[in-house]
C-alpha positions in Angstrom: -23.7 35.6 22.6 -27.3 35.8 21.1 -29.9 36.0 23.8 -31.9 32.4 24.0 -35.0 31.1 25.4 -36.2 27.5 25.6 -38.4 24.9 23.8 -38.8 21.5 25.2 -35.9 21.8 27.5 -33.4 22.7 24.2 -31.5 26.2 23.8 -33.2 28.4 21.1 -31.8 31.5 19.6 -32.7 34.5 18.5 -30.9 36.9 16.7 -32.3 40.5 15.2 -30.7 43.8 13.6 -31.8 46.2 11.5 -30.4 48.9 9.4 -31.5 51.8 7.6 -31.1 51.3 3.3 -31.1 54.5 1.5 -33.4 52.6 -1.0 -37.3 52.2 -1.1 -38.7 50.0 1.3 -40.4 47.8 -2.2 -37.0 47.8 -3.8 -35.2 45.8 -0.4 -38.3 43.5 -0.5 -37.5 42.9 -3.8 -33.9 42.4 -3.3 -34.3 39.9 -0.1 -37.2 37.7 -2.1 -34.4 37.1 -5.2 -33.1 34.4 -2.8 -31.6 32.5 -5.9 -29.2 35.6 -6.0 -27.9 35.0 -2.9 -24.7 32.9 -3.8 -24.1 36.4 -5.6 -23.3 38.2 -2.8 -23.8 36.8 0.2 -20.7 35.1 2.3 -21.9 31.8 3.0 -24.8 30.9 0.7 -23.1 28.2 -2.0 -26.6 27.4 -3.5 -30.4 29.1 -3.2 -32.6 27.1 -5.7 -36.2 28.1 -6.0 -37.9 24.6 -6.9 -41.7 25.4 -6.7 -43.7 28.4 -7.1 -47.1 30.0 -5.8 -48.4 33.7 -5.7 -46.7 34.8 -3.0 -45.2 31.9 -1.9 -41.8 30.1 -3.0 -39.8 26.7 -1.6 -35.9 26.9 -2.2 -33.4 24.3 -1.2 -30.3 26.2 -0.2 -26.5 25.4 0.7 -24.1 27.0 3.2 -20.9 26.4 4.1 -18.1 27.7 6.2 -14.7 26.2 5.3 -15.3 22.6 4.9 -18.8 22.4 6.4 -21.5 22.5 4.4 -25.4 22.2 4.7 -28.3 22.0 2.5 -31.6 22.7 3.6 -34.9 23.4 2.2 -37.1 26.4 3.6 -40.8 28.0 2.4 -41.1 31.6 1.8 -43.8 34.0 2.1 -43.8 37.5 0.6 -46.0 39.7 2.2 -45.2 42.4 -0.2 -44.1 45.2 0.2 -43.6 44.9 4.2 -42.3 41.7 5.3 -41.2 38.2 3.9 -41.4 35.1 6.3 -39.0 32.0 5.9 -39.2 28.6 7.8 -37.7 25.4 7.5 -39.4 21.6 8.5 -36.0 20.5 7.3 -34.9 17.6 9.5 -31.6 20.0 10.3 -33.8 21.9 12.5 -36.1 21.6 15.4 -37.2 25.4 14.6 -36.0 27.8 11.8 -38.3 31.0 11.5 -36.5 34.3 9.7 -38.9 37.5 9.3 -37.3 40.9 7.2 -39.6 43.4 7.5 -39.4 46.6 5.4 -40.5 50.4 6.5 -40.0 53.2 5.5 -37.4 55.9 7.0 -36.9 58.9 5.8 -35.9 58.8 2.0 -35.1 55.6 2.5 -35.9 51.8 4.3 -35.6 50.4 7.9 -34.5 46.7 6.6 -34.8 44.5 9.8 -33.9 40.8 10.4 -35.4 38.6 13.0 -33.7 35.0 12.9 -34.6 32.2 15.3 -33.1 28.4 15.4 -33.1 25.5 16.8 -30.8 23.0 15.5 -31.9 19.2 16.3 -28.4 18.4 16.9 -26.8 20.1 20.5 -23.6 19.9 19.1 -24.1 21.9 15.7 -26.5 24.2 17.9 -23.5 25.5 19.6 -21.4 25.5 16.6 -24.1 28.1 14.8 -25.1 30.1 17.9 -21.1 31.4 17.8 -21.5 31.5 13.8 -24.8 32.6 13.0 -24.8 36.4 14.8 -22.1 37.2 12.8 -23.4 35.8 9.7 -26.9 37.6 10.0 -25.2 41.2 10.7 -22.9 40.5 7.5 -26.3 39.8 5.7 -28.0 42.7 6.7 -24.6 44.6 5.5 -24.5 42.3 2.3 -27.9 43.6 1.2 -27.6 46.7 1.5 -24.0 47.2 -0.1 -25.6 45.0 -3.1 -28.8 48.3 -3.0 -25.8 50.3 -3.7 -24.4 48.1 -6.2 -28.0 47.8 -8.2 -28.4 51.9 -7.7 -31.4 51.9 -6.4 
């Protein structure tokens, strides 16, 4: 079970790993910010739309799904490049949604490293994601870097 802490009397999790990449740390940035690539290769991501743009800045409305749930969300990304990207989420699905990946270097390659915290505004689907969502963040962190070894780089 993911370690929690609490906000306003409500469970909140937070979930990290991290993994070294035998890749450049600008090349994982790079792969992690192509969020519309995500259906791609990652498990549970059904859609990742980018729908407005800024330097350094990008909002994407996104669906998951697990078997026959399904979930569309919207979130705002900020590229801190080449070290770290930062996603939240005012979506009404959530209470708090903040992801961080930071990127540094290790050896000849990248120390990728995941940081995901949520609150979902429902108690019910809260629970429901706390069992999911661990697993589905380590399989992300193994997702990206099999698809580094897929793109050579």
């Amino acid at each position: 079970m993911p370690p929690a802490w609490f906000e306003d009397g409500k469970a909140m999790t937070v979930h990290t790993d991290s993994r070294v990449i035998n890749a450049p740390p600008d090349r994982i940035f790079d792969v992690v910010a192509d969020v519309e690539r995500y259906p791609e290769f990652l498990p549970l991501w059904r859609e990742a739309n980018v729908y407005e743009r800024e330097p350094n800045v990008y909002w994407t409305e996104q669906m998951v799904g697990l078997g026959p749930v399904h979930e569309r969300f919207r979130t705002k990304t900020v590229l801190h490049r080449p070290v770290r990207i930062e996603v939240t989420s005012s979506d009404e699905l959530f209470s708090n949604f903040f992801i961080t990946w930071d990127f540094n270097p290790a050896g000849r390659g990248c120390r990728a490293s995941i940081a995901l915290t949520w609150q979902m505004r429902s108690s019910r689907l809260q629970g429901a994601i706390d069992m999911l969502l661990p697993h589905a963040a380590r399989t992300m962190v193994t997702a990206f870097q099999k698809r580094a070894r897929d793109l050579n780089l």
